[in-house]
N, C-alpha and C positions, 0 to 999 in steps of 0.2 A: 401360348403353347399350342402346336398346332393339333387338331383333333385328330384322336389316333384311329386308324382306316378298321369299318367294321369286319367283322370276320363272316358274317351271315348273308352274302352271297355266295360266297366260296361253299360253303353248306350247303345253301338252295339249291347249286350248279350240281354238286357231289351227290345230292340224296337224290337228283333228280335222274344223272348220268346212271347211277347203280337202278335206278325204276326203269330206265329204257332199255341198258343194256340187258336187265333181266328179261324182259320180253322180246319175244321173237315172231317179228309178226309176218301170217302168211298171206296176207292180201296181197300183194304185189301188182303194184298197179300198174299199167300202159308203159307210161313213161321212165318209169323206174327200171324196169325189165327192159326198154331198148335201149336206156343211156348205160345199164349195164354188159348190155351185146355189147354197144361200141367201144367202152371200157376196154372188153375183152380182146376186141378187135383190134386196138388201138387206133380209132379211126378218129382222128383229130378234126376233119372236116364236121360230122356231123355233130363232135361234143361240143364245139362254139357252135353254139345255137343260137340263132338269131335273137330270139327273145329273154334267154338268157344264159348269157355269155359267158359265167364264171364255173358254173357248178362243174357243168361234165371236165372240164377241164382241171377243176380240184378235184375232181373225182378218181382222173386218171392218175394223177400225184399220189394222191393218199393211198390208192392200190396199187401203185408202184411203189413205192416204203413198203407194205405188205410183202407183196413178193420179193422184194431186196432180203427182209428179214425171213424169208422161209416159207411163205405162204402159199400153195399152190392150189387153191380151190375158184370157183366163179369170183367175176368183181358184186353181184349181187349182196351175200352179207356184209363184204367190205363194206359198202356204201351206205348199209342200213345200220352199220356202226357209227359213220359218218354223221349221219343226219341223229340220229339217238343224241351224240357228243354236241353238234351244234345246237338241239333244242334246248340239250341243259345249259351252255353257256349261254343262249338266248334268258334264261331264266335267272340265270344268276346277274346277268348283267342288266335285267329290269330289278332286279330288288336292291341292285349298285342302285341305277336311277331313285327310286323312290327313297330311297334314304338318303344320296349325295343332291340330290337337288329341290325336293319336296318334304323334306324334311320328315319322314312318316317314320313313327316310331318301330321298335325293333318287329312288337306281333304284328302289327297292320302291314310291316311290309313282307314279315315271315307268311303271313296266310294270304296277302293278293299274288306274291310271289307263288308260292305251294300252288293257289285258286289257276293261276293263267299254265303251271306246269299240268295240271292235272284235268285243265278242259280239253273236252274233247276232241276239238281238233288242235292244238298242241300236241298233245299227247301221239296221236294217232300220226300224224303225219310227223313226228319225232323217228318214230319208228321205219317207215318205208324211206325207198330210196326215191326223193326226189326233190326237188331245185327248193321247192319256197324256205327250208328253214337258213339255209344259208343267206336269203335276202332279209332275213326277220333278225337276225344278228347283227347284220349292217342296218339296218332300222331302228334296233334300241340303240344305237350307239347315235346313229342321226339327232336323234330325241332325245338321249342326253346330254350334245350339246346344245341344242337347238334351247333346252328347257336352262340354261345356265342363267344366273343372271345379268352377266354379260356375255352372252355369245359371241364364239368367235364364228364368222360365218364360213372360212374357209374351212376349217375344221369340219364344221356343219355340213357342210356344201361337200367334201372329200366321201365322206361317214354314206352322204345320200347319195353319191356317184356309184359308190358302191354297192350299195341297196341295189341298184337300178341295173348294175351287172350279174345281182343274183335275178332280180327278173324285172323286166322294163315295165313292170306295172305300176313301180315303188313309184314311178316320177309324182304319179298322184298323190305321194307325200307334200309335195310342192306347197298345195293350200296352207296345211298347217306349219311349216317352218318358217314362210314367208311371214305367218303371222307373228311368230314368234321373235322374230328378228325386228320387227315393227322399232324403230328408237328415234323419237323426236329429233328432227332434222338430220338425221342421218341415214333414214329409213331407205332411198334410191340404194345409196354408195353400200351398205350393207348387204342389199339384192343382189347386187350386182357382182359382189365378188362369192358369195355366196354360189350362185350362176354359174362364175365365170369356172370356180373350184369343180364344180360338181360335172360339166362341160366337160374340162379338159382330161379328167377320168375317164371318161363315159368314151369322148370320141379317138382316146388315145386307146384305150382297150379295144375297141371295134376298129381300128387302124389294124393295130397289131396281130390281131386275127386274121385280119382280109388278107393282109400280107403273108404270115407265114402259112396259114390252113387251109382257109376256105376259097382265097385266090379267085373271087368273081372276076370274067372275064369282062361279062355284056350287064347293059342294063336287067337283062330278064334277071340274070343269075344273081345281080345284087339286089333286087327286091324279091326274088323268092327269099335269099340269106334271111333278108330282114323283116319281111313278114313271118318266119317261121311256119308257128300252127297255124296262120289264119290263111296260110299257100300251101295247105295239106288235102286240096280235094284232088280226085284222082285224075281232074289238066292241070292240077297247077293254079288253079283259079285262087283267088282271095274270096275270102267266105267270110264274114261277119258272124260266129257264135250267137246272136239271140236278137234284142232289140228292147227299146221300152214300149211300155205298156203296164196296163193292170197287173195281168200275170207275170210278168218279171217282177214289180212291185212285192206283190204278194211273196215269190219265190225269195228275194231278198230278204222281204223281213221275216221269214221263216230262218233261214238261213244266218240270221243273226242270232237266233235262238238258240238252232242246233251245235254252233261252236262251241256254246259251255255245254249242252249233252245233247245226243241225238236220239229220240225215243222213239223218235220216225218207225213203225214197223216192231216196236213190243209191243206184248201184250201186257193187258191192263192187270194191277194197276199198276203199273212199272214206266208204262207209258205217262201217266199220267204223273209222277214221283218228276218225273225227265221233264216234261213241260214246265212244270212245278222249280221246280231246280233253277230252269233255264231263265224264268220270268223272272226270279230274285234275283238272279244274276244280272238281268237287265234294267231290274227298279232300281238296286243298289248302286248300281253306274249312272241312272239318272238321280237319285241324290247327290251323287259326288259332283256331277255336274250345279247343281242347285250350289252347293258349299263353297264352290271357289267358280265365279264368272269369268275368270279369265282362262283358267285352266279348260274348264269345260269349256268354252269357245273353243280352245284350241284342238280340245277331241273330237269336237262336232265335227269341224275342220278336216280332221283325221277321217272320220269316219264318212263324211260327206266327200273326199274327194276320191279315195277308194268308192265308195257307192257309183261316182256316177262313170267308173268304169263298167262296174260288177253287175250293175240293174240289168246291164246290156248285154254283157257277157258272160254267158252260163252264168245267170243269176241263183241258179239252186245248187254250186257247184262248191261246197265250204270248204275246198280247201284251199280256195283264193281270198278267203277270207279269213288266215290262221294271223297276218299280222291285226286285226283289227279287235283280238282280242287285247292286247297289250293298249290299247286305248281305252276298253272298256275297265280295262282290271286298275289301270290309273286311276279312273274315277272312281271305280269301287274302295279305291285305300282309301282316296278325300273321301269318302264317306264315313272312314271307321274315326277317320279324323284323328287327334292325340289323347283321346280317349283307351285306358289300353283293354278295360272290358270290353270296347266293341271290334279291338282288336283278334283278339282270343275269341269272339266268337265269330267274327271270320274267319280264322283258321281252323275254328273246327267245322265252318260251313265249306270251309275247300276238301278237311278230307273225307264231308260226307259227299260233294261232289266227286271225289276222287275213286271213291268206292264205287260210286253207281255206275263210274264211267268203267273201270275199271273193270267191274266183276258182267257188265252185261253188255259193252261194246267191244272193248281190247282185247277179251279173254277169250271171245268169242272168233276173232278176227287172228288172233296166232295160232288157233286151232288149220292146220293143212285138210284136213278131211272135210270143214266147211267150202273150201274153194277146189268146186265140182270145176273147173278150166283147168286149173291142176293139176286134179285128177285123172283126167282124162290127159293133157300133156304128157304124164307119165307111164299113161297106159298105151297111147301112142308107141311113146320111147320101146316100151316090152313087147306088142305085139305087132310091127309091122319090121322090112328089111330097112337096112341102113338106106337105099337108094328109094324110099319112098318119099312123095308127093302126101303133107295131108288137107285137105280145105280147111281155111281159115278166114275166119270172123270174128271183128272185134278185138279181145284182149289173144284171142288165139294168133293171132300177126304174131306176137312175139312168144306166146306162148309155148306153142309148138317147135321155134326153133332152140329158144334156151330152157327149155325142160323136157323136154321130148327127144332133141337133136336130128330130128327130119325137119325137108323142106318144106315151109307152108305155099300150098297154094292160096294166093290171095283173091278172095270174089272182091274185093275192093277194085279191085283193079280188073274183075272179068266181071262186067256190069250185064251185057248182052250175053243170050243164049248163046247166040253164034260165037260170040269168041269164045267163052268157057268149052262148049262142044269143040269148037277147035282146039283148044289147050288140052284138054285130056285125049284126044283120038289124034296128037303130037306128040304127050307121054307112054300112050300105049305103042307107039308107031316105032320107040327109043327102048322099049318094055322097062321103064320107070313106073313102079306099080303105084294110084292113085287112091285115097282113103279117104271115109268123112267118118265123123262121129254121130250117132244117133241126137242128140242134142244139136249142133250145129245144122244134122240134117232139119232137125223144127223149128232152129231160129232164126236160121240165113233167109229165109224168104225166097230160097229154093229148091223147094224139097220138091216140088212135081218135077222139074227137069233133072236132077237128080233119078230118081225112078222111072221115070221114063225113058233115060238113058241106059241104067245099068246098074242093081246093087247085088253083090254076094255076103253075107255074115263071113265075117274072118275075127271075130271075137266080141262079147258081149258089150254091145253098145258101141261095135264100129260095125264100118262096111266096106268092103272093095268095089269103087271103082269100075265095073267092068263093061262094055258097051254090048247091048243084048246082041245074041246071034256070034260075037265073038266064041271062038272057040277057047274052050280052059288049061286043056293038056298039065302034061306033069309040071310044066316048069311054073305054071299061076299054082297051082297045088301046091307047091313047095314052096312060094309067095305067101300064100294062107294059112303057111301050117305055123305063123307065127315065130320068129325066131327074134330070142331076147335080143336087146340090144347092145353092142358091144362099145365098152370105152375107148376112146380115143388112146394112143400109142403116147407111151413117157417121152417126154420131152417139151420142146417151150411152144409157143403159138395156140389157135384155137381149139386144134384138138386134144392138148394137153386139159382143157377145162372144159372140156365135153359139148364143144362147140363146132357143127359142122362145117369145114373150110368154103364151105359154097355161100357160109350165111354172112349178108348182108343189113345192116343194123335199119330201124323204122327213124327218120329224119324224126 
């Protein structure tokens, strides 16, 4: 009789989808905020994004349903529903794994399941809108065929094609399936279609784009496509993100730490509870290792071939390392083994983990009043005219134009004195009024040219723009006197979601 399918994934995915959708988080990070401009925008070009090809393109799907059904707000919460829904089926579909092919009884796979929903960056990055959860869903699925006892390797090989178009780092899974695939005298022919599977995904997907989207013409234009972020300096160049060394070292294994919590920055002893937390979370993954040698080989595998992307690549940056806890929480069930007391007591060490993460990282981070970039976006929005200019740095690139709905001017792109001075005495020359914020004024690393050129108070903690000896007259008065800002007019396109028609989304 065949064994009837357990019901306790469907639970883990449900209790975990009702925890995410209940938080509403106001971090909003970089890339989340400008693959929600182009949402907005529908700009198909930039959502196939070289590095990873799927998301912004299920993104624009899933907030068109939305708006089909009635929806008329930004693609932002859309998306950070999105990602909420894919971390919990990410979560349901490892506690599938651990039960359908590791055989780990009902608690151990209820509480390493619960343990990988509730670390912290799972958790966190469930929440905001961006690419990795959707690659971490095609990865458990990689890994639960790769872990069969007879793998099918097309299957396998499909599962990790797909990984790899939610983001082209997944290839680094490669170590660990090849090992798993490993079958006396059949070992080549297994590779190989395996390969050949994951290939024809991978290159028919990036066909399909170049053709209908992104239409590279020349050589430049096909490798800026396919470099992405590492062809984001302001020629065009390709930039390498980090390097090894000690300190990437170091930043790595720090970094593996912070994924079950990040204490980085509390204060004691809270900090200390967090470190605490995070090392059991890492001894526990090395017993599991110790209990089954081949399994743990195969994590190592996992963990070693992600590593030797990450050492190099914004090493201290964890949320490139949100699938790598699904390797560690493996090993942590082989630990509790079929024991079901040490079951039950990892589940209730996940939901003391779940708590700390919870009440002193997540809770803090849905609070909007914490995120002073924000703040100030929307203070923009209130106190300047619609036809304003405001400087931007950093997260203010996108900031400024989706929550403020002015245009940023970008010092990314005005490196030199002489070109900024000419960009602003060009907008005053159009009388496009020009603004910074007091904060940006002391962190851009141009605040002397800045006041030496020109600033007027036009409300607390901004400034106008204005180049000295110019004269003010009634019409900058009436620029200054601050005038709310007004929504865009009912009807469908960008200004329907408070998007200004001039804005252009960050590649």
């Amino acid at each position: 009789m065949p064994e009837r399918p357990s019901r306790l994934p469907w639970l883990v995915a449900l209790c975990a989808a009702l925890l995410y959708l209940r938080c509403r988080c106001a971090f909003f990070n970089f890339d989340g905020v400008a693959c929600a401009m182009a949402v907005d925008l529908g700009d198909l070009r930039h959502l196939a994004h070289g590095n990873h090809l799927l998301y912004g393109l299920l993104g624009l799907a899933w907030t068109g349903t939305w708006r089909l059904l009635g929806y008329a707000g930004p693609a932002l919460p859309a998306l950070q529903v999105l990602d909420g829904l894919l971390g919990a089926a990410g979560a349901g579909l490892f506690c599938r794994l651990l039960q359908r092919r590791l055989k780990v009884p009902p608690p151990a796979a209820a509480g390493a399941s619960a343990g990988l929903a509730l670390s912290y960056a799972w958790w966190f990055w469930s929440l905001e809108a961006q690419v990795y959860m959707l690659g971490a869903v095609f990865l458990v699925l990689a890994a639960d065929e790769a872990l069969a006892d007879e793998p099918d390797p097309v299957r396998t090989g499909l599962c990790h094609g797909l990984a790899i178009l939610g983001h082209v780092g997944h290839a680094m899974f490669v170590f660990c399936v090849l090992y798993l695939l490993r079958r006396p005298g059949r070992t080549p022919r297994l590779w190989a279609r395996h390969a050949a599977a994951a290939a024809i995904v991978v290159l028919a997907a990036y066909a399909a784009a170049a053709a209908l989207w992104v239409r590279p013409q020349t050589l430049e234009q096909w490798r800026l496509w396919l470099l992405g972020s590492a062809a984001l300096t302001p020629d065009r160049g390709f930039r390498w993100h980090g390097g090894y060394g000690a300190e990437a070292a170091l930043n790595w294994a720090l970094s593996t730490l912070r994924i079950f919590a990040d204490p980085s920055g509390l204060p004691r002893p809270w900090s200390a509870l967090g470190w605490g937390l995070a090392a059991a979370g890492l001894g526990a993954a090395g017993a599991g290792a110790a209990r089954s040698p081949r399994l743990g080989r195969a994590c190592l595998l996992w963990l070693a071939g992600y590593g030797a992307l990450f050492l190099s690549w914004e090493s201290s940056t964890i949320v490139y390392r949100v699938t790598d806890l699904m390797a560690l929480w493996l090993l942590i069930a082989l630990a509790a083994g079929r024991r079901g007391r040490l079951g039950w007591t990892l589940a209730g060490a996940a939901g003391v983990l779940g708590a700390f993460n919870g009440l002193l990282l997540i809770a803090p981070a849905c609070d909007p009043l914490r995120n002073a970039e924000l703040q100030e976006a929307r203070l923009v929005g209130r106190a300047t005219p619609e036809n304003a200019w405001v400087v931007a740095h950093a997260r203010d690139q996108v900031y400024i134009p989706y929550f403020g709905h002015r245009r940023p001017l970008n010092l990314r792109y005005l490196p030199t004195d002489e070109g900024l001075r000419g960009r602003l005495d060009a907008l005053a020359a159009l009388e496009q009024p020009a603004f910074i914020t007091s904060r940006i004024l002391r962190e851009a690393g141009r605040g002397k040219f800045f006041r030496a050129y020109g600033l007027e108070p036009a409300a607390e903690g901004l400034y106008r723009i204005v180049r000295k000896g110019q004269p003010s007259g009634s019409r900058q008065k009436k620029l200054n006197a601050a005038p709310a800002a007004r929504k865009g007019p009912k009807g469908t396109g960008s200004a329907r979601r408070g998007l200004p028609r001039a804005t252009k989304p960050t590649p």
